[in-house]
C-alpha positions in Angstrom: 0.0 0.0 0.0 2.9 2.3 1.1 4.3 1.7 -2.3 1.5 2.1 -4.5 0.8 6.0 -2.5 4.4 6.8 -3.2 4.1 5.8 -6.9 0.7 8.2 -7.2 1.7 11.8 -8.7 1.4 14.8 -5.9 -1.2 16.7 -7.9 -3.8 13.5 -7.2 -3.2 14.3 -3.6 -3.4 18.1 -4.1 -7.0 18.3 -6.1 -8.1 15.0 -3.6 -7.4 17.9 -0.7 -8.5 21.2 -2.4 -12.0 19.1 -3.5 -12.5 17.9 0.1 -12.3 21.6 1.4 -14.8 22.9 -1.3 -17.3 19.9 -0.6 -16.8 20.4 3.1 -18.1 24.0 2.8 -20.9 23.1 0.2 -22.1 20.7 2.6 -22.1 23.1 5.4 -24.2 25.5 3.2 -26.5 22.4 1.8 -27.0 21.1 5.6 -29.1 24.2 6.4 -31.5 24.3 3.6 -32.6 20.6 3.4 -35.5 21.4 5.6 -37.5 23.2 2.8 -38.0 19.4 1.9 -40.2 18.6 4.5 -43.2 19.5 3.4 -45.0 21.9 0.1 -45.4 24.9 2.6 -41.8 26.2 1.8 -42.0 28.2 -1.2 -39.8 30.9 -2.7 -41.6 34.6 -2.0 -41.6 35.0 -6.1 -42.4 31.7 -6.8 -45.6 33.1 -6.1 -45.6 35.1 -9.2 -45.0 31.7 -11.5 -47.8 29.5 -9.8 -50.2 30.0 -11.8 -48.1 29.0 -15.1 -47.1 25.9 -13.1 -50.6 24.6 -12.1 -52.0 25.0 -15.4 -49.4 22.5 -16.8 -50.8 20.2 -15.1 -54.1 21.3 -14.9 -56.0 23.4 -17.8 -58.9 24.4 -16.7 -57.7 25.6 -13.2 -57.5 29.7 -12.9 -60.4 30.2 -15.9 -60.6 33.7 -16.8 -58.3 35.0 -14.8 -56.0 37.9 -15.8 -53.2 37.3 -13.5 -53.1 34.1 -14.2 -52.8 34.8 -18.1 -49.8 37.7 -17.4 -48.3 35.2 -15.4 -47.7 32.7 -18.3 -47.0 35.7 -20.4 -44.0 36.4 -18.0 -42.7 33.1 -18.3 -39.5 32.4 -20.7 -41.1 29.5 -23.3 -38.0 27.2 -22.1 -38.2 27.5 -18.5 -42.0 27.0 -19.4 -41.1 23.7 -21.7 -38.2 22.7 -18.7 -41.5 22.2 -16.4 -43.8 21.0 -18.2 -41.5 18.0 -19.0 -40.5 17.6 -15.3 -44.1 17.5 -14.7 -44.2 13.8 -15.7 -42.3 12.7 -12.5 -42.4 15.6 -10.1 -45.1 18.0 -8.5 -43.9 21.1 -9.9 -42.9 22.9 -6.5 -41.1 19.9 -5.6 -39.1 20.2 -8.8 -38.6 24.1 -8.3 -36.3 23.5 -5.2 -34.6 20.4 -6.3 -33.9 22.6 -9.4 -32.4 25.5 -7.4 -30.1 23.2 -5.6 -29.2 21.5 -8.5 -28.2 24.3 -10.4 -26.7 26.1 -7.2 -24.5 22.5 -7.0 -23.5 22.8 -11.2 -22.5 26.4 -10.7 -20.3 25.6 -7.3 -18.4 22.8 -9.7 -18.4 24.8 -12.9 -16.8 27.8 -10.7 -13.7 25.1 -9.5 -13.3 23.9 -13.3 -13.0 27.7 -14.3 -10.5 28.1 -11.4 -8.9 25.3 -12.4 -8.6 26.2 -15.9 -7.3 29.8 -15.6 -4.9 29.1 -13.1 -4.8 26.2 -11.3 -6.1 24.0 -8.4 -5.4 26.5 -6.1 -7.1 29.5 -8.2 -10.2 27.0 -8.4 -10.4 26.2 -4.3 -10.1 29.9 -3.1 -12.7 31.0 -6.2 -14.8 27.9 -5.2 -14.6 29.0 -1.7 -15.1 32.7 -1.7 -18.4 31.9 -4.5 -19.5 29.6 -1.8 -19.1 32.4 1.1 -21.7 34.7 -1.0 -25.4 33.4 0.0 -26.6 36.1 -2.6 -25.5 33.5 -5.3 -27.7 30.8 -3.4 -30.5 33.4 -2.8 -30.7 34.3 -6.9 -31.1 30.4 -7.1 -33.9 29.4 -4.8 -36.9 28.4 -6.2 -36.1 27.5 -9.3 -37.5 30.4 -11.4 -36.4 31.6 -14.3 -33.6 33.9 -12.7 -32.4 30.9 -11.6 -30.2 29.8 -14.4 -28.7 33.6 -15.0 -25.7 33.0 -12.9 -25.8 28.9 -14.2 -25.7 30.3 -17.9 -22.8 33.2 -16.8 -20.4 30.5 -15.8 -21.0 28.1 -18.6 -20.5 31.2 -20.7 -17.1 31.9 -19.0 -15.9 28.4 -19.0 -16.5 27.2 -22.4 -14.6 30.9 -23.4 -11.8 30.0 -21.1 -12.0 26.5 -23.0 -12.2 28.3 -26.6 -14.6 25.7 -27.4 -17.3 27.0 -29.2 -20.0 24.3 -29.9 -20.2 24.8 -26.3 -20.5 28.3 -25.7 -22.6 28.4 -28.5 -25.4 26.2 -27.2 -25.1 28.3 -24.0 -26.1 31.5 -26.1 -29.1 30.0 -27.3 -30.6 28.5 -23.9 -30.1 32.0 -22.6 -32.9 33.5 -25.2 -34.7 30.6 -24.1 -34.5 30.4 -19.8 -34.0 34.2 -19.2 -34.0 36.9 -21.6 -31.4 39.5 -19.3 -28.8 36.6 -19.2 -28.9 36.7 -23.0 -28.3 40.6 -23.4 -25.2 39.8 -21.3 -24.3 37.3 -23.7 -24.3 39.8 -26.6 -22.6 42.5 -24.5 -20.0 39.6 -23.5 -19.7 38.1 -27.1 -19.2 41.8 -28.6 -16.3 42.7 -25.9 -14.2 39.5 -26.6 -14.7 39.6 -30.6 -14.4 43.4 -31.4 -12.3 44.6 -28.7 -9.7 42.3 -27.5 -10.4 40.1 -30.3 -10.7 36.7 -28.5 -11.7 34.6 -31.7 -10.9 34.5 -34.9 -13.4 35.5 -37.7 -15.1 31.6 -38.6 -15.3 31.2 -34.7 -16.7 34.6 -34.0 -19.2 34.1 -37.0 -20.8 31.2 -36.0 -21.1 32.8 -32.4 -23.0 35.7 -33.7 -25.0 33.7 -35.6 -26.1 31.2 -32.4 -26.9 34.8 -30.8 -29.1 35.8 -33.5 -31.2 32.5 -33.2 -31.0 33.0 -29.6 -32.7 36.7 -29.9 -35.4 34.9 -33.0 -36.3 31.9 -31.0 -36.9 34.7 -27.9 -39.1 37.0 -30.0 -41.3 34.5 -31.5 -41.8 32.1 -28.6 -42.1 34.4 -26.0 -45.3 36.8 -25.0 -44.7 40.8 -23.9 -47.3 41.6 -20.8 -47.6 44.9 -22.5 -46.0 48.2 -22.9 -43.3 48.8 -20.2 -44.0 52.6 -18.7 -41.1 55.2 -19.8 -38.5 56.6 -17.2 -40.1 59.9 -17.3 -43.5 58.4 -16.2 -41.7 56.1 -13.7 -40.2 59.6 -12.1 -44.0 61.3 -11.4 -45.3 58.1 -10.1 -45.1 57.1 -5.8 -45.2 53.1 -6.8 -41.0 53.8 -7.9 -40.2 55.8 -4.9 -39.3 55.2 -1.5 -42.0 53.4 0.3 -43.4 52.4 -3.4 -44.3 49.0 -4.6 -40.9 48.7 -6.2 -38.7 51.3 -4.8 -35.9 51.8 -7.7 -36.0 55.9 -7.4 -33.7 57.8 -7.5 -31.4 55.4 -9.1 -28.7 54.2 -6.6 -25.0 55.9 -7.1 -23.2 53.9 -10.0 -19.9 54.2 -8.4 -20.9 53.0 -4.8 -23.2 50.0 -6.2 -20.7 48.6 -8.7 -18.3 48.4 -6.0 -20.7 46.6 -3.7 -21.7 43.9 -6.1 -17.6 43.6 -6.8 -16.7 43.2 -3.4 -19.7 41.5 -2.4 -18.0 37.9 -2.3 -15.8 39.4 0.7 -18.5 40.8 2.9 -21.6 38.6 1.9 -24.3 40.4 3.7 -23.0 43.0 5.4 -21.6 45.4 3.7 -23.2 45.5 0.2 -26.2 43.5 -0.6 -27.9 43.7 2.7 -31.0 45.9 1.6 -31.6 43.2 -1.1 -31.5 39.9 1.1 -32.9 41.5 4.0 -30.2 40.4 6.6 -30.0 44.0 8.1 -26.6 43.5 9.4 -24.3 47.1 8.2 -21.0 46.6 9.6 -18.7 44.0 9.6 -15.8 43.0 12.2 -12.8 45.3 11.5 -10.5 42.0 12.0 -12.8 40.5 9.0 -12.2 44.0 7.0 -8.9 43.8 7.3 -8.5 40.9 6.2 -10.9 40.6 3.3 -8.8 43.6 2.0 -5.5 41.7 2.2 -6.9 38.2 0.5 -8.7 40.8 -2.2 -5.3 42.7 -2.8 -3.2 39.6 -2.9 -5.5 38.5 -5.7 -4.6 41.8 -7.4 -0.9 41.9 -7.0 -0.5 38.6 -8.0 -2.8 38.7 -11.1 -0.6 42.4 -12.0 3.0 40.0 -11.9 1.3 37.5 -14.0 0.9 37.0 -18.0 -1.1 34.9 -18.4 -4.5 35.1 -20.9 -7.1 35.2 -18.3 -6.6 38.8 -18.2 -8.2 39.3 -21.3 -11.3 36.8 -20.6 -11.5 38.6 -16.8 -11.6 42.2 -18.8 -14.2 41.2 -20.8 -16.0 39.9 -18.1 -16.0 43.4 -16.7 -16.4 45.7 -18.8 -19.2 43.7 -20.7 -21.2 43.8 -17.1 -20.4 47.8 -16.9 -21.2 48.5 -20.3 -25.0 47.1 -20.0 -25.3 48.4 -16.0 -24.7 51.6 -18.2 -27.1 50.8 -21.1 -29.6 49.6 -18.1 -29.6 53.1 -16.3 -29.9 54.9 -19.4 -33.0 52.8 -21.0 -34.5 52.1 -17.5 -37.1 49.6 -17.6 -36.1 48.8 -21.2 -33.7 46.7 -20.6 -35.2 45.7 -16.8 -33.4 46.4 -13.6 -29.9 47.6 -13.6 -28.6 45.9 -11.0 -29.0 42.9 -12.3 -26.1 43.2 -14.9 -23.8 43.4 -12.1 -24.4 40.0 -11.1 -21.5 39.0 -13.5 -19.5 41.7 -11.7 -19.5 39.8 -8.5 -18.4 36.5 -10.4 -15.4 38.4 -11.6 -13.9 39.5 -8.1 -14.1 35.7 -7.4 -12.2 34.6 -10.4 -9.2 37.6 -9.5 -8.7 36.6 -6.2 -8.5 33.1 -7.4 -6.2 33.4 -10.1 -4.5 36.1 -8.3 -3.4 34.1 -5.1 -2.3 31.2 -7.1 -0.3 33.4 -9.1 1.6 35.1 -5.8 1.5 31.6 -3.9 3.6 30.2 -7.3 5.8 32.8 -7.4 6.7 32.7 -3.2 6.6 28.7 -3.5 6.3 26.8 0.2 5.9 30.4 1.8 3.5 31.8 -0.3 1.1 28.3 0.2 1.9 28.8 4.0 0.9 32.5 4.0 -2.1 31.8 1.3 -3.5 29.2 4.0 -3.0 31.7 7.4 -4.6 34.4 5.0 -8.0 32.3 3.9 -8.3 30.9 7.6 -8.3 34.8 9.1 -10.9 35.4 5.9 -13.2 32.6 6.9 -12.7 33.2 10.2 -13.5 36.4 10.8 -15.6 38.1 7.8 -19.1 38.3 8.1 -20.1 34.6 7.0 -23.4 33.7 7.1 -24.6 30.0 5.7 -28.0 31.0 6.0 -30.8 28.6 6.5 -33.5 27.9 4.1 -32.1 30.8 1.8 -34.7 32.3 -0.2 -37.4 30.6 1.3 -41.0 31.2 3.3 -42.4 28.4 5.6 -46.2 28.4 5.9 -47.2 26.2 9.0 -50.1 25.9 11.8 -53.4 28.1 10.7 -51.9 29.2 7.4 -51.6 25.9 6.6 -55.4 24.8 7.3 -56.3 28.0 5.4 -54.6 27.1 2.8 -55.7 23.4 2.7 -59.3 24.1 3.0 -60.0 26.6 0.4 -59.0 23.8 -1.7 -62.6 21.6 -1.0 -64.1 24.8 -2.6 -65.3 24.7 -6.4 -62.2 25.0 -8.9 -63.4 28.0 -10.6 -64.4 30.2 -7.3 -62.6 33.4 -6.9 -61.3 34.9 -3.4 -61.1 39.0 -2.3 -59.7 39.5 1.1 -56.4 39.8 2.9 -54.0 40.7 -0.1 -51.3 39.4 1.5 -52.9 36.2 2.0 -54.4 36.0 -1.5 -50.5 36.0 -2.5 -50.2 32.2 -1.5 -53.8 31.0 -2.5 -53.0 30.5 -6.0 -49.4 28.5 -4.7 -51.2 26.4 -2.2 -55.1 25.9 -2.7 -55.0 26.6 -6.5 -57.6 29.3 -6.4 -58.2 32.4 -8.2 -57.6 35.5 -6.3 -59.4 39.2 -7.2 -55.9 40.8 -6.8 -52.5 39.7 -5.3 -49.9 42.3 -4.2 -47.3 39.8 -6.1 -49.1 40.4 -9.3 -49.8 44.3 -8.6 -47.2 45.4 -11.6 -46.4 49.0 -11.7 -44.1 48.4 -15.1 -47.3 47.4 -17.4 -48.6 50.5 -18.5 -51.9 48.6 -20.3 -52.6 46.3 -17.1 -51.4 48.3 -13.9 -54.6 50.8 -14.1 -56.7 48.1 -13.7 -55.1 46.1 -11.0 -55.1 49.4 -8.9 -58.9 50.0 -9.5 -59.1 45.5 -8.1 -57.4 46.9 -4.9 -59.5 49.8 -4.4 -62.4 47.3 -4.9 -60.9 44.8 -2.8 -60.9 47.4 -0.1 -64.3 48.2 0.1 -65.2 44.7 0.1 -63.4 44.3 3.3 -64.3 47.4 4.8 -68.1 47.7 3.2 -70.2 49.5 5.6 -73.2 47.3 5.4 -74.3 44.1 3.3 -75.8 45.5 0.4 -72.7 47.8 -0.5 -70.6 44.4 -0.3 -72.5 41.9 -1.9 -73.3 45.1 -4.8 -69.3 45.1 -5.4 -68.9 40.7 -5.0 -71.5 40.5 -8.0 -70.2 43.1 -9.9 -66.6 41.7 -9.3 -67.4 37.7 -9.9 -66.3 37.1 -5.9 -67.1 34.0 -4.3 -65.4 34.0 -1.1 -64.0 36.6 1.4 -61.1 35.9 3.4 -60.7 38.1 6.3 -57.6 38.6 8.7 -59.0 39.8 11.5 -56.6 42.5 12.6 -57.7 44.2 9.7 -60.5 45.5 11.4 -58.6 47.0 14.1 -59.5 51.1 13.4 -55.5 51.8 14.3 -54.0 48.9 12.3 -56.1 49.8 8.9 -55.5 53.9 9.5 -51.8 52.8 9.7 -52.0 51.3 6.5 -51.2 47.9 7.6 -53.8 46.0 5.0 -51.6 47.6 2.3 -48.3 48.7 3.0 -47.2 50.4 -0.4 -47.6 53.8 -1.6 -49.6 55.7 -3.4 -52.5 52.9 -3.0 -51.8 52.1 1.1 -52.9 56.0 0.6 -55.7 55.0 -1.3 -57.1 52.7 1.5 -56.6 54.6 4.2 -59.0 57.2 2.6 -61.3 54.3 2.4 -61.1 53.9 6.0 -61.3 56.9 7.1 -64.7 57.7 6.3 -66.4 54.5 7.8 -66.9 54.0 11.5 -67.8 50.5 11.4 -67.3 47.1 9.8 -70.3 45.2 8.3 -67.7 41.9 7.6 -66.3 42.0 11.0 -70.0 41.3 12.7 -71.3 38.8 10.0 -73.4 35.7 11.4 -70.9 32.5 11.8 -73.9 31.1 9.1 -72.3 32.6 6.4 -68.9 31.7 8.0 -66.9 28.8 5.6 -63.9 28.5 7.7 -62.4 29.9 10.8 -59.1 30.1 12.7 -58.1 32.6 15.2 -56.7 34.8 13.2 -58.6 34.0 9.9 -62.5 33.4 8.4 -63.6 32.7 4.8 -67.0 34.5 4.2 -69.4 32.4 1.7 -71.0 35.1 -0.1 -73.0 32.4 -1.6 -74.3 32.5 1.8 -74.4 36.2 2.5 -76.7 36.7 -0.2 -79.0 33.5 1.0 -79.6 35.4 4.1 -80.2 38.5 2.1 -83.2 37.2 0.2 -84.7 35.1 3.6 
């Protein structure tokens, strides 16, 4: 045995050693978010958004008539669409949506080594591997399988198959990203264009047949997939509340270029708490000066050692970064055009990963023995003392106790009936009890110029129903609206809870209902006979207005 170890080359040993540290993080992340498997009441907040699309697979004739069911398959890429409905044969489709985040959360971990590996080394590959891992924003963009999902999945096949120079690859990549998610393919064009007519990466046959796979890519996305409507223009965006603070998606004024690039860059160093915090929602703003310190010293190790080193990744790393600045740019410019800026900087954050990777194992070449010995002191202070958070269930909401026998019961009610009530509850009735809902604050959509006028006017509806002063005023708006059932939260009727805007919590409309309250003094729903009661919980009742109208006519 002794002789056969000493007859095995060193590097076995090495990459046997550098894999077992990566897989002994990933498994420390993976061990805290195997509980969303325990049962279908752990869902993704935005998966909330795609439920309808995903119900209707497997069931046509659920959500008839229903108009935010129909913008939510219009949201939908046609391949992440075609991905589920073929999954559908052997798994419940929000089983499938976290296996498929984990999955592709796994590929990316390994595709992230290989690059490592490739530009530089084993060592490059475990620290890029590592810090990647150290990000739960990566994670996070993962969970739940939905379409964003596969951006940062298609980024790294994109870099790999480039760092590769194999082309059948990276061509095949281009055209699922006009397929899965239509920003990861504007990335590819803006990637494509940097390495072919500025630092000239491929040579003319090669870089043909790229721009061609791109071109398909764009076709098969404008034919297959269905526009919502008419995106509002920056100028209307600016004299509307729903884009400010407060509003229902609060992107004004545009955040400082300077200081957000630089927090999506450095973002694998700090994880939450120095960059990305508003968008996770750790609300954590400092981090340990030890961890600081040494964050800056593993980042500017990367750096020096990249700067002594000759090596091509420095062209494929440029292009990396200036392709992700040049459409944050474009983004800011075209708001709403070409969807959320931030979102382009995703690659951004890849980048520092890939420097610091490439960069050590340059330096740690060049100082031999001293320079491993350093390298290993210098990643132990990193992981010891940054900010690093394995967060549990990443991504996810868990629905138990009362929500769940909500959510359970509505479903022994007729497949067509439609729900007002609670919007905050309605969110999860299409997830969980496959119901239609009046309105949803998930599918209230400020962007959709043709539809959002008409999904504030459900609210306002919505409102009255809830607060009607007597029973004719509320069964007058259920006809009128199609509603079957009402589900109240009971708080809502608590004078000081709806003046503070609690039932709706964004501007301008949480304006809107406050107004509505304002001008009643009292509550027909919240003194209804328990006749006309469905269900009840302690916090919860389902109104039959079937019922309410019975007792109307007796």
């Amino acid at each position: 045995m002794i002789c056969l170890c000493q007859n095995l080359p060193t590097d076995i040993f090495e990459e046997a050693f550098f894999l077992f540290l990566v897989l002994l993080y990933f498994i420390a992340v993976m061990r805290h978010q195997v509980v969303i498997y325990e049962d279908l009441f752990w869902i993704n907040n935005d998966m909330r958004n795609v439920a309808y699309t995903l119900h209707r697979m497997k069931d046509p004739s659920l959500f008839p008539n229903d108009p935010l069911a129909d913008m939510s398959e219009k949201l939908a890429p046609a391949g992440w669409k075609a991905l589920f409905r073929f999954s559908g044969v052997f798994f419940d489709a929000l089983l499938f949506s976290k296996l498929l985040s984990h999955l592709l959360y796994a590929l990316s971990v390994w595709m992230v080594f290989l690059i490592g590996k490739n530009i530089r080394g084993l060592l490059a590959g475990a620290v890029s591997t590592l810090l990647f891992l150290h990000d739960p924003f990566f994670l996070n963009r993962m969970s739940g399988g939905l379409p964003r999902a596969f951006y940062i999945p298609l980024v790294l096949f994109m870099i790999y198959f480039t760092v590769r120079s194999w082309v059948p690859g990276l061509s095949l990549t281009v055209l699922l990203c006009g397929l899965l998610y239509p920003v990861s393919l504007l990335f590819a064009g803006a990637f494509l264009a940097v390495q072919i007519f500025i630092f000239r990466m491929w040579p003319r046959g090669k870089a043909a047949i790229l721009i061609v796979f791109f071109l398909v890519s764009a076709f098969l996305l404008f034919n297959f997939d269905e526009s919502p409507g008419d995106l509002v223009t920056f100028k209307e965006a600016e004299r509307m509340e729903e884009f400010a603070e407060e509003g229902r998606v609060p992107v004004l004024p545009m955040k400082n270029p300077v200081k957000e690039s630089l927090g999506y860059f450095f973002s694998p160093f700090f994880a939450a708490s120095w960059s990305r915090s508003y968008e996770i929602g750790y609300g954590q703003e400092k981090t340990d000066p030890v961890g600081m310190i040494s964050a800056f010293l593993l980042f500017f190790a990367g750096i020096w050692g990249l700067a002594r080193q000759k090596g091509s990744e420095k062209a494929f790393l440029f292009a990396l970064i200036v392709s992700s600045l040049i459409l944050y740019l474009l983004a800011r410019i075209f708001f709403f055009r070409l969807y959320y800026p931030y979102r382009y900087l995703y690659p951004l954050s890849l980048s520092s990963v890939f420097i610091v990777g490439a960069g050590f194992a340059g330096l740690a070449g060049k100082m031999k023995e001293k320079g491993l010995l350093l390298g290993t002191i210098l990643l132990v202070f990193f992981f010891t003392f940054t900010d690093v958070r394995i967060v549990p269930y990443n991504g996810f909401l868990h629905f138990t106790g009362q929500w769940r026998s909500l959510f359970m019961e509505l479903r022994n009610t007729v497949s067509d009936a439609v729900f007002a009530g609670n919007v905050y509850v309605l969110d999860n009735v299409p997830v969980f009890s496959k119901r239609s809902v009046f309105i949803s604050d998930e599918m209230i959509i400020p962007f959709f110029k043709d539809s959002y006028p008409e999904r504030k006017e459900r609210l306002i509806e919505n409102a009255k129903i809830v607060y009607s002063r007597s029973r004719e005023e509320c069964l007058e708006i259920c006809q009128r609206c199609g509603i079957d059932y009402i589900i109240i939260y009971k708080p809502d009727f608590t004078r000081e809870h709806a003046l503070q805007g609690r039932f709706y919590v964004s501007r301008p409309l949480k304006n809107s209902v406050i107004s509505i309250v304002e001008d009643r003094t009292d509550f027909y729903l919240s003194r209804v006979s328990k006749d006309v009661i469905f269900f009840e919980t302690k916090s919860f009742s389902v109104i039959d207005v079937a019922k309410l109208r019975k007792i109307e006519e007796k």
